[in-house]
CHARMM-style PDB file with segment names, atoms N, HN, CA, C and O in Angstrom:
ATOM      1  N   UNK     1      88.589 -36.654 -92.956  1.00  0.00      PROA
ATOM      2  CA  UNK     1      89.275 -35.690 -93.827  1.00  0.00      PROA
ATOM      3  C   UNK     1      90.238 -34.836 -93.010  1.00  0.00      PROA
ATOM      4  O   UNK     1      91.313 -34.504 -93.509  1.00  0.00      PROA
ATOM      5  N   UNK     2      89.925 -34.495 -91.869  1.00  0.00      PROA
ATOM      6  HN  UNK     2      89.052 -34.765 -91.463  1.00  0.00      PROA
ATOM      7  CA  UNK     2      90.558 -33.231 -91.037  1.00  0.00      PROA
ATOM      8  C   UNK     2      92.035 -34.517 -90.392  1.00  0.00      PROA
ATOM      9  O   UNK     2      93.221 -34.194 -90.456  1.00  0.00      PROA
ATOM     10  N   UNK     3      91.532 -35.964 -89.802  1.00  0.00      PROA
ATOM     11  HN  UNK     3      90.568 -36.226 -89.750  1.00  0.00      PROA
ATOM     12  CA  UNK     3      92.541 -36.600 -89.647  1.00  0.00      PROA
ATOM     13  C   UNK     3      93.898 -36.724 -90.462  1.00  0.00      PROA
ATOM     14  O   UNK     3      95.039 -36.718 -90.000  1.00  0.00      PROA
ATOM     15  N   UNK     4      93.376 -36.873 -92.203  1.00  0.00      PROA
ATOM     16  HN  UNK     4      92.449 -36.878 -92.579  1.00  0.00      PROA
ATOM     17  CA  UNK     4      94.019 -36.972 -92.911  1.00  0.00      PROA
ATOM     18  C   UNK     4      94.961 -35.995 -93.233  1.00  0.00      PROA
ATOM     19  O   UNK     4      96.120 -36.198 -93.594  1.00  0.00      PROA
ATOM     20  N   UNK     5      94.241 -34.623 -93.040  1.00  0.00      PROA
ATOM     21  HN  UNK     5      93.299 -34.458 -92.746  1.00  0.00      PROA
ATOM     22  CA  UNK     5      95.190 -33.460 -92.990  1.00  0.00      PROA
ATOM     23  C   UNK     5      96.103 -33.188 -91.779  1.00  0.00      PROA
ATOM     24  O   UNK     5      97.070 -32.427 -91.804  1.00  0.00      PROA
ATOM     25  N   UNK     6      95.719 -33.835 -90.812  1.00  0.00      PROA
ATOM     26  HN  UNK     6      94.933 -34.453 -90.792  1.00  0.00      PROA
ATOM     27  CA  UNK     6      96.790 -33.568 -89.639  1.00  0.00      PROA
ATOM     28  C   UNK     6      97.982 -34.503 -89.885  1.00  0.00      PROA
ATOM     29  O   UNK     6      99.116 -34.202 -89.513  1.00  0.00      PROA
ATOM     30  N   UNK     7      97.693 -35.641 -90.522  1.00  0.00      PROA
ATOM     31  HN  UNK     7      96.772 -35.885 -90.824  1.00  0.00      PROA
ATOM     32  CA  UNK     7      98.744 -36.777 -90.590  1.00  0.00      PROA
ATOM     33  C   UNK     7      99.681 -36.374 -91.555  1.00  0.00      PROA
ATOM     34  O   UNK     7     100.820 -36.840 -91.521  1.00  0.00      PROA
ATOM     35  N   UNK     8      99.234 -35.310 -92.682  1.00  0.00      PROA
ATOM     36  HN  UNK     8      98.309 -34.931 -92.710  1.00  0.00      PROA
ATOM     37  CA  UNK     8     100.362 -35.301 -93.451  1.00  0.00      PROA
ATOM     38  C   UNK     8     100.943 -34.183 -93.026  1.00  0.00      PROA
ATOM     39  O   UNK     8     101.992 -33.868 -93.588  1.00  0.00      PROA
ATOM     40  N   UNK     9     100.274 -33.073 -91.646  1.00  0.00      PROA
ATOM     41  HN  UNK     9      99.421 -33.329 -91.189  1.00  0.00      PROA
ATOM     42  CA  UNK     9     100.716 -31.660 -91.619  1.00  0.00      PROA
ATOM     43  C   UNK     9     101.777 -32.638 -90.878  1.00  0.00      PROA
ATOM     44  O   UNK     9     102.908 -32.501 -91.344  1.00  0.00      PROA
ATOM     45  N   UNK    10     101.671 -33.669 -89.750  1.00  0.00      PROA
ATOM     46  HN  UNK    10     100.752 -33.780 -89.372  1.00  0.00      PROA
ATOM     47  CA  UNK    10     102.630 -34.040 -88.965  1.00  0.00      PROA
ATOM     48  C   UNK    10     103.583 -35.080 -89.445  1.00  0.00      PROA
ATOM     49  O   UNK    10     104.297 -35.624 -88.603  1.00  0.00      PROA
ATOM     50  N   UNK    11     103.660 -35.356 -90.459  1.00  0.00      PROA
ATOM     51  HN  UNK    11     103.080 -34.914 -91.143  1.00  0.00      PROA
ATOM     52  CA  UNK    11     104.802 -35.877 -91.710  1.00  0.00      PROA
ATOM     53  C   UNK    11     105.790 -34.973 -91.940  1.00  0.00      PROA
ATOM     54  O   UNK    11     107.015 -35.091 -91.924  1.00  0.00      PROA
ATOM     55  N   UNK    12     104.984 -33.938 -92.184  1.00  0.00      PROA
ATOM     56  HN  UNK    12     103.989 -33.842 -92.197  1.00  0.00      PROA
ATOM     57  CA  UNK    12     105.708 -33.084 -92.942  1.00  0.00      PROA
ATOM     58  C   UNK    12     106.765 -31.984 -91.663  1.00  0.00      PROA
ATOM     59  O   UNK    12     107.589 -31.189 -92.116  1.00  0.00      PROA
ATOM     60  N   UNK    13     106.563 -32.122 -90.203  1.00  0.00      PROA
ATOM     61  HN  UNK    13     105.894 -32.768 -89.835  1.00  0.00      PROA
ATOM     62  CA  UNK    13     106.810 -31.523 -89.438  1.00  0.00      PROA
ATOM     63  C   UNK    13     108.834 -31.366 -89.275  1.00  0.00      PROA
ATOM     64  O   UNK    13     109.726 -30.524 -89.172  1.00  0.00      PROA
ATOM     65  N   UNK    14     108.663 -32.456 -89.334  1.00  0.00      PROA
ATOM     66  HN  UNK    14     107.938 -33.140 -89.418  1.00  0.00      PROA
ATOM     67  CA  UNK    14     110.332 -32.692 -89.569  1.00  0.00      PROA
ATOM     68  C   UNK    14     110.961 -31.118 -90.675  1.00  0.00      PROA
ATOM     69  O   UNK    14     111.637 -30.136 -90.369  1.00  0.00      PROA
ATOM     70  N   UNK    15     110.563 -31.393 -91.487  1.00  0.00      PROA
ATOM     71  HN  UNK    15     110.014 -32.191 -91.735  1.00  0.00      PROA
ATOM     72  CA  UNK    15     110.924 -30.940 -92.534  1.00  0.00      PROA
ATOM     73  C   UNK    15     110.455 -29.022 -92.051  1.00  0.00      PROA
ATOM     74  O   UNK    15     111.132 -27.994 -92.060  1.00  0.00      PROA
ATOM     75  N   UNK    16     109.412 -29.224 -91.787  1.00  0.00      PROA
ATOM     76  HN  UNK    16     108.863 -30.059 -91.780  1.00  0.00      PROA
ATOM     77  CA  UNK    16     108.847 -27.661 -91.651  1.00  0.00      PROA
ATOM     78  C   UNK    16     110.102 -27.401 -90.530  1.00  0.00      PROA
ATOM     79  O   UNK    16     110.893 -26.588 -91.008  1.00  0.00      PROA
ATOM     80  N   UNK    17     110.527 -27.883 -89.110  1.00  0.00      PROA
ATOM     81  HN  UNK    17     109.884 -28.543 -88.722  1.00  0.00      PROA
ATOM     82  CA  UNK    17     111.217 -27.530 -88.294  1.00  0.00      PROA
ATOM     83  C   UNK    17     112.932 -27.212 -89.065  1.00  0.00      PROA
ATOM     84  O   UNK    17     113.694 -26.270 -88.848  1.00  0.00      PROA
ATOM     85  N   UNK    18     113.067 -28.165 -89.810  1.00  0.00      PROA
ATOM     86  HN  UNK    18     112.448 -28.930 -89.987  1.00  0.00      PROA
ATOM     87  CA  UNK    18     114.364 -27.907 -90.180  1.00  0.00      PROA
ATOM     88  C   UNK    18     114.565 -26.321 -91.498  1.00  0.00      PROA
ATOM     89  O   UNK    18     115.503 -25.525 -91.454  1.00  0.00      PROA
ATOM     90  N   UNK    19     113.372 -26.275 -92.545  1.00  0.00      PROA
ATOM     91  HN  UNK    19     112.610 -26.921 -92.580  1.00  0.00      PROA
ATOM     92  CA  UNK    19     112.744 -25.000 -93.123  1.00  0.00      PROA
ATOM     93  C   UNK    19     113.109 -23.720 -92.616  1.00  0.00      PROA
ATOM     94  O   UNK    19     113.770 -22.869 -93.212  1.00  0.00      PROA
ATOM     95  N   UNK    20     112.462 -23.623 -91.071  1.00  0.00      PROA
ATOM     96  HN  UNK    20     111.925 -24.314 -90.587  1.00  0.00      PROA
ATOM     97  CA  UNK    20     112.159 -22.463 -90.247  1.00  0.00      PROA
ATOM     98  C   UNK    20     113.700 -22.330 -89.535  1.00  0.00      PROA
ATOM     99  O   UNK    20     114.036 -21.152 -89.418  1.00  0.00      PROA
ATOM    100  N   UNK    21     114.568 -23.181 -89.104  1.00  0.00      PROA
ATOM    101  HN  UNK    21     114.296 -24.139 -89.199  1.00  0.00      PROA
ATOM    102  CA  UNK    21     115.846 -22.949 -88.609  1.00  0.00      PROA
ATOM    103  C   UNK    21     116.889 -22.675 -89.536  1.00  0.00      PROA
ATOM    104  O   UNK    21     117.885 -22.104 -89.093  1.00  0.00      PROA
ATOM    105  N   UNK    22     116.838 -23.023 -90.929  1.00  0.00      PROA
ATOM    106  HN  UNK    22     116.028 -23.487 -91.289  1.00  0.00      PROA
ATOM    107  CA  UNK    22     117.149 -22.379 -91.997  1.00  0.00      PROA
ATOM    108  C   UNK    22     116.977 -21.076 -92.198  1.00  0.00      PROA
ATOM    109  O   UNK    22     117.816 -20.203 -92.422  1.00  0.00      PROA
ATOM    110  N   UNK    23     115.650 -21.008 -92.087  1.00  0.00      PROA
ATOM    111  HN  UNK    23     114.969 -21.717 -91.906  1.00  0.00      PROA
ATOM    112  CA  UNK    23     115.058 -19.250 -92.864  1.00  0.00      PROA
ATOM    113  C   UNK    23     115.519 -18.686 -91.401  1.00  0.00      PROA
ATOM    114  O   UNK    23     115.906 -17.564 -91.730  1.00  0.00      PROA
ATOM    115  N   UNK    24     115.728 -18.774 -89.919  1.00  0.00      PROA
ATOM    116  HN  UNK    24     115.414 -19.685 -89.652  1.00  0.00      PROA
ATOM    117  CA  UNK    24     116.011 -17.798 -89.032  1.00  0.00      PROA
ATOM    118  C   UNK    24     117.219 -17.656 -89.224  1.00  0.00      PROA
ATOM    119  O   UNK    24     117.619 -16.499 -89.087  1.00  0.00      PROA
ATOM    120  N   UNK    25     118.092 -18.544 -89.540  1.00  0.00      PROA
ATOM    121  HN  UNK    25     117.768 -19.484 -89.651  1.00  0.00      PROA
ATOM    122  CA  UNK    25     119.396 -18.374 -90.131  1.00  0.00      PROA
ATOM    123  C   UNK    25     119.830 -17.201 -91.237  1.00  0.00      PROA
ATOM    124  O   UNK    25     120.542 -16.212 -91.409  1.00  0.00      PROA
ATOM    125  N   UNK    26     118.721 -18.194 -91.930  1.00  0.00      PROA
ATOM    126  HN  UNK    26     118.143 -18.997 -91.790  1.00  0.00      PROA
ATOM    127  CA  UNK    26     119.249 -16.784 -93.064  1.00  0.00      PROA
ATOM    128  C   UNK    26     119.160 -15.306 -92.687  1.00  0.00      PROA
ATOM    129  O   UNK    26     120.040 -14.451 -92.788  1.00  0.00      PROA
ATOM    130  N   UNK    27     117.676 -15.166 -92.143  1.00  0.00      PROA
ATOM    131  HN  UNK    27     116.961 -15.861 -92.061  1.00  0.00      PROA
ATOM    132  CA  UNK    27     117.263 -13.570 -91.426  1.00  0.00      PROA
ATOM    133  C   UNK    27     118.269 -13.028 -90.665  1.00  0.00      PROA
ATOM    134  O   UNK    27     118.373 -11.828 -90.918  1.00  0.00      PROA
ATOM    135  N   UNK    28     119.261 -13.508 -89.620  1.00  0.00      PROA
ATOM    136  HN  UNK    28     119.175 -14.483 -89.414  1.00  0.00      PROA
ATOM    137  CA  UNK    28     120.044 -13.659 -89.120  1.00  0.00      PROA
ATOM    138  C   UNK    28     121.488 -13.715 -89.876  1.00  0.00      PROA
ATOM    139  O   UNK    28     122.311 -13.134 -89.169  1.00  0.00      PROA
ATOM    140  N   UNK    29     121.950 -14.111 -90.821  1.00  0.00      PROA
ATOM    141  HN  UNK    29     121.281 -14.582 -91.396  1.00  0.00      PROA
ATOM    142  CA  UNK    29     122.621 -13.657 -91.881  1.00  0.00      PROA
ATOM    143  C   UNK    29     122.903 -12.185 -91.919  1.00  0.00      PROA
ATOM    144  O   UNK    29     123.683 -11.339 -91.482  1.00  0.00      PROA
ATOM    145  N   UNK    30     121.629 -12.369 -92.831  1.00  0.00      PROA
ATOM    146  HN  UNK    30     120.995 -13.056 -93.186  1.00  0.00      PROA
ATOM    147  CA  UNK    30     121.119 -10.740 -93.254  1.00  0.00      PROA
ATOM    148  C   UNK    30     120.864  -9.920 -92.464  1.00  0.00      PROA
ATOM    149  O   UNK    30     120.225  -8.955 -92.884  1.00  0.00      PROA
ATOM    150  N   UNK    31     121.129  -9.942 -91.451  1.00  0.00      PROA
ATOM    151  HN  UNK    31     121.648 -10.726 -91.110  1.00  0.00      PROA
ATOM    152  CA  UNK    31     120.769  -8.542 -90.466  1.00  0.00      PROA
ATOM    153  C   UNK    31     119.126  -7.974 -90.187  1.00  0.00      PROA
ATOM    154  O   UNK    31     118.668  -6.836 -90.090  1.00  0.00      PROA
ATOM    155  N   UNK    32     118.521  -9.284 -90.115  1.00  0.00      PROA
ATOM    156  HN  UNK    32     118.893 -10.209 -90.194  1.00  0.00      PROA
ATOM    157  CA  UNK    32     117.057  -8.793 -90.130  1.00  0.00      PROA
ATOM    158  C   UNK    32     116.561  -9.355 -88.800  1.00  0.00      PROA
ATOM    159  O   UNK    32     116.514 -10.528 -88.429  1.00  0.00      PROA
ATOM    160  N   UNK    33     116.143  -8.039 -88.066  1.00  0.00      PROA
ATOM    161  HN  UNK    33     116.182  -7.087 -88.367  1.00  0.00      PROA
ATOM    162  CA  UNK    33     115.568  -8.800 -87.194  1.00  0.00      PROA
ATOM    163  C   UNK    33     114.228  -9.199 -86.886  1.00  0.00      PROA
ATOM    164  O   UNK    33     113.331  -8.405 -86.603  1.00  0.00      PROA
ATOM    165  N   UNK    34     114.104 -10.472 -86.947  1.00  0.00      PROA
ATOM    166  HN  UNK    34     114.832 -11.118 -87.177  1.00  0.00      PROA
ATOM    167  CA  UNK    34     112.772 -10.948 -86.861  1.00  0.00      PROA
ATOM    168  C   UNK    34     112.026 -10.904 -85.988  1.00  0.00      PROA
ATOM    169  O   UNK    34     112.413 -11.188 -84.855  1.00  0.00      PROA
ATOM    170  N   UNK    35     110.794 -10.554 -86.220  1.00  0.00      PROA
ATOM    171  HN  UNK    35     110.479 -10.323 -87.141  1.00  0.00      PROA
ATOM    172  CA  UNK    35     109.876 -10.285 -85.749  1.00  0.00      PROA
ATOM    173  C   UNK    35     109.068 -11.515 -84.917  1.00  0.00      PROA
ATOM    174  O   UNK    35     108.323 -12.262 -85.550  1.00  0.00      PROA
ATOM    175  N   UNK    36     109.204 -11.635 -83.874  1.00  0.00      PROA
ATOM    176  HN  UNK    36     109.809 -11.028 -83.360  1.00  0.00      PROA
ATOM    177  CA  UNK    36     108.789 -13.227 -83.085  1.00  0.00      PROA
ATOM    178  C   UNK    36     107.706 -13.073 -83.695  1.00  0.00      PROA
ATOM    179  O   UNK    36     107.650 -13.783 -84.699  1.00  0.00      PROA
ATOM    180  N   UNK    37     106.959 -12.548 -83.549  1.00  0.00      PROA
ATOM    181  HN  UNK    37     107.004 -11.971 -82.733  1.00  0.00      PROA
ATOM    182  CA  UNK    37     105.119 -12.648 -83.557  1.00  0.00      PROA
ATOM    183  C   UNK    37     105.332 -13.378 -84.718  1.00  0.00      PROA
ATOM    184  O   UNK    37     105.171 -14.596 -84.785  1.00  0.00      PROA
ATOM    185  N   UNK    38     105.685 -12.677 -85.623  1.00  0.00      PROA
ATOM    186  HN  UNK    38     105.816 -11.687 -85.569  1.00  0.00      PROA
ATOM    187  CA  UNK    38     105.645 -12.983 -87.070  1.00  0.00      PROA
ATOM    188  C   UNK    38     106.037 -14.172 -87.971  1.00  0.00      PROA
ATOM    189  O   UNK    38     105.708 -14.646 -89.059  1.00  0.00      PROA
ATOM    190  N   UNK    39     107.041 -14.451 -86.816  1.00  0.00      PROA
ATOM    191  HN  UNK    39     107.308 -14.066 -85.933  1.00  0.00      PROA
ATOM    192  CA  UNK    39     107.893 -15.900 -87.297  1.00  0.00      PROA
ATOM    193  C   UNK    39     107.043 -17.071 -86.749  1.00  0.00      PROA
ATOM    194  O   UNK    39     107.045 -18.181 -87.281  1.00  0.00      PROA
ATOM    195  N   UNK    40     106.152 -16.684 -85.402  1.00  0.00      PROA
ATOM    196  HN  UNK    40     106.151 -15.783 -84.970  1.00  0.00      PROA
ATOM    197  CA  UNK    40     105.328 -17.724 -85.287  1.00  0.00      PROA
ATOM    198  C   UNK    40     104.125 -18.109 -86.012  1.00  0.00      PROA
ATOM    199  O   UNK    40     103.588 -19.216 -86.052  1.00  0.00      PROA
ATOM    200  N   UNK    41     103.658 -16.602 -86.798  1.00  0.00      PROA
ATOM    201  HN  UNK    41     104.094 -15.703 -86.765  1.00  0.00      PROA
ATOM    202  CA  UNK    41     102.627 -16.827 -87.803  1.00  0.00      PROA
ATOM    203  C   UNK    41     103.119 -17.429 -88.865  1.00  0.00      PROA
ATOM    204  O   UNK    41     102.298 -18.019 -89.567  1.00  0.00      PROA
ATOM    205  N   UNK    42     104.410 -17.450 -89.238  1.00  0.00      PROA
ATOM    206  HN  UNK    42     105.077 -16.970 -88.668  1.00  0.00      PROA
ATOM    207  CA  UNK    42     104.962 -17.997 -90.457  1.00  0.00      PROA
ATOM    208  C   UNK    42     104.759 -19.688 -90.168  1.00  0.00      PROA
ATOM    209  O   UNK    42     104.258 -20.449 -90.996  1.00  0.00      PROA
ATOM    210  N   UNK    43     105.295 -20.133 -88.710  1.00  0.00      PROA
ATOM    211  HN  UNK    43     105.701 -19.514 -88.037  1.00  0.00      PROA
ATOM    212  CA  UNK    43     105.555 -21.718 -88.020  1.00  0.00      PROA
ATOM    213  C   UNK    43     103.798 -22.141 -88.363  1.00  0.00      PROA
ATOM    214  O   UNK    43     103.432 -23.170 -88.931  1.00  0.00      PROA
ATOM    215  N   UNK    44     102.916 -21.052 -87.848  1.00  0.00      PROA
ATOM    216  HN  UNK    44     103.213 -20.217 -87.387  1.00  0.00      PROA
ATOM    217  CA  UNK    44     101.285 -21.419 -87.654  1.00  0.00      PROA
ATOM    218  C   UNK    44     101.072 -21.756 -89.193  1.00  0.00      PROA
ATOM    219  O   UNK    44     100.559 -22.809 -89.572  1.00  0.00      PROA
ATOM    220  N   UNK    45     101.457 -20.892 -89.919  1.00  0.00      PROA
ATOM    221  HN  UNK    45     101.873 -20.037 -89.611  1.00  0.00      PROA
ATOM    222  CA  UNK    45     100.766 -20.938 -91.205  1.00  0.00      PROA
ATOM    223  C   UNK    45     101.359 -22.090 -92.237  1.00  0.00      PROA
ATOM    224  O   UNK    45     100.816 -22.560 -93.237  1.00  0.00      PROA
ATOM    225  N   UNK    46     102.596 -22.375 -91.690  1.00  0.00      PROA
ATOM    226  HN  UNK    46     103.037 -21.994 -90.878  1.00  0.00      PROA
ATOM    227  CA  UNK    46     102.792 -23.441 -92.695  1.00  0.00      PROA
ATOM    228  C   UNK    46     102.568 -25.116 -92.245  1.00  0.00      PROA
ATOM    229  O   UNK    46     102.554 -26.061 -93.033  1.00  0.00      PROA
ATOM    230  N   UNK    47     102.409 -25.179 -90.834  1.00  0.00      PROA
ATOM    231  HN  UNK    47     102.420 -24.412 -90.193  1.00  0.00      PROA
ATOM    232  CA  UNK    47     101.950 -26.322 -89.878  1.00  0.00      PROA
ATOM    233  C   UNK    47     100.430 -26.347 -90.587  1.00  0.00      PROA
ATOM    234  O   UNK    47     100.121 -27.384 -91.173  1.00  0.00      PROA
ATOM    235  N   UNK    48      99.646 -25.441 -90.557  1.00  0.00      PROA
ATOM    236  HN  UNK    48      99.897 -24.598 -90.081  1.00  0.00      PROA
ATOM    237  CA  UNK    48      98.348 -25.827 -90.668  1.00  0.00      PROA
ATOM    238  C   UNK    48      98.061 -26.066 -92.621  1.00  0.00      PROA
ATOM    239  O   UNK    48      97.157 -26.555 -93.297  1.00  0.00      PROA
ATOM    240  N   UNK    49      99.148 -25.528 -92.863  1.00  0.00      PROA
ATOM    241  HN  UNK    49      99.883 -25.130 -92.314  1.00  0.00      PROA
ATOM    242  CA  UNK    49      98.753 -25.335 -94.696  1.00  0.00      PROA
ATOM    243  C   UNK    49      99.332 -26.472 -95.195  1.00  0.00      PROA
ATOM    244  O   UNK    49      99.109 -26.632 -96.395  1.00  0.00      PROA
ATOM    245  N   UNK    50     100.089 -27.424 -94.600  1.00  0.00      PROA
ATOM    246  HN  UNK    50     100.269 -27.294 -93.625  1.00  0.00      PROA
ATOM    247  CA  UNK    50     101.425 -28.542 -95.359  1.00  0.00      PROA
ATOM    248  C   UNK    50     100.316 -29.181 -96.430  1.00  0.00      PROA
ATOM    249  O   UNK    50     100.525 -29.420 -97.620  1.00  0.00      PROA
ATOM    250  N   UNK    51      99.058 -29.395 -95.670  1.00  0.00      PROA
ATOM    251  HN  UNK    51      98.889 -29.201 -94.703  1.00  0.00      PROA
ATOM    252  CA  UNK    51      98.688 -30.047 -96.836  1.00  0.00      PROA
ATOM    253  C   UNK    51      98.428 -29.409 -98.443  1.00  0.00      PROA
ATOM    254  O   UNK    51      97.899 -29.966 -99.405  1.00  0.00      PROA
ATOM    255  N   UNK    52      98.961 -28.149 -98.340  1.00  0.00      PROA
ATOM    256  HN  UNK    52      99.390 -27.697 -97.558  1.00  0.00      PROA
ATOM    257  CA  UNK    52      98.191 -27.321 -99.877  1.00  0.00      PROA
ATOM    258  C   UNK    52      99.771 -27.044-100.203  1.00  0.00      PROA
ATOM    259  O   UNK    52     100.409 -27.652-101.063  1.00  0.00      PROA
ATOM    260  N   UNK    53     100.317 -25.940 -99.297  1.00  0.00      PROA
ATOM    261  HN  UNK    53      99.799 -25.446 -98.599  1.00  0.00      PROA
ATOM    262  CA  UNK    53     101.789 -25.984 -99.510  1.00  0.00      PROA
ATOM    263  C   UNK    53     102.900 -26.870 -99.174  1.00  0.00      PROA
ATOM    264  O   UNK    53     103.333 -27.404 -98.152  1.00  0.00      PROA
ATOM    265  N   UNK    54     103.268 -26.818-100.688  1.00  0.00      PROA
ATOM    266  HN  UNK    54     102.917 -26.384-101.518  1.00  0.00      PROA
ATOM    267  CA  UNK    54     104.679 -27.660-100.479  1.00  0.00      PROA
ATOM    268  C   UNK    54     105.998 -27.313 -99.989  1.00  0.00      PROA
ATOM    269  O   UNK    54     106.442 -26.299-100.526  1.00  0.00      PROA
ATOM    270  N   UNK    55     106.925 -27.973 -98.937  1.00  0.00      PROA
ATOM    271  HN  UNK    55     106.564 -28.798 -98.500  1.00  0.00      PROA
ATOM    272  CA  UNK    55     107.548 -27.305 -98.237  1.00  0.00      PROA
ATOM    273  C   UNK    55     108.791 -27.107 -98.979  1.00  0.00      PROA
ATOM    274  O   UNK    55     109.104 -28.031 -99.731  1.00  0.00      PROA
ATOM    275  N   UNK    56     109.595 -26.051 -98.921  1.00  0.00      PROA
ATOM    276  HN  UNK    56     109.341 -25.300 -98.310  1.00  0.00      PROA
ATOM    277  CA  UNK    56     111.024 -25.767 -99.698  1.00  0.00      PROA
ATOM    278  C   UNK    56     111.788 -27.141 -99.559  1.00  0.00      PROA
ATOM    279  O   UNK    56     111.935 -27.489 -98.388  1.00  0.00      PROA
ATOM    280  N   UNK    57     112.332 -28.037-100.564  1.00  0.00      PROA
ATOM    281  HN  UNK    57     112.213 -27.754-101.516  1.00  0.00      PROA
ATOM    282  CA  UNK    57     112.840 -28.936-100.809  1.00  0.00      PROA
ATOM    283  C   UNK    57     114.153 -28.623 -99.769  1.00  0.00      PROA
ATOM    284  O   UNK    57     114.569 -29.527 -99.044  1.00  0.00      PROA
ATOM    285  N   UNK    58     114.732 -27.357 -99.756  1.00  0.00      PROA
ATOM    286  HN  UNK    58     114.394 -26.623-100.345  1.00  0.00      PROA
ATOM    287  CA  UNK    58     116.114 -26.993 -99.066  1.00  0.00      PROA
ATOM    288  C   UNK    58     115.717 -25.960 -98.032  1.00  0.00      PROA
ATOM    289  OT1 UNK    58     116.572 -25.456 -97.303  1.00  0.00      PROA
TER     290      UNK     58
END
């Protein structure tokens, strides 16, 4: 079961990397400065969640 969830968190990795260089973009846009810690809890939390959350299509 835990295999199965790593295989689709690491499917889905592509997609999460391209997500997160988007959204620093945008933050970056907008004049926000991000918070490292925070942006890595965002990278942690959606690496380990792919299998429940679905990743932004864009």
């Amino acid at each position: 079961m835990g295999l199965f969830y790593w295989t689709i968190a690491a499917d889905n990795l592509r997609g999460l990397i391209i997500f997160c260089v988007k959204e620093k973009k945008r933050q970056k846009y907008l004049k926000i400065q991000a918070n490292n810690l925070s942006y890595k809890r965002l990278l942690f939390y959606y690496y380990f969640n792919a299998h429940v959350l679905p990743l932004p299509s864009q």
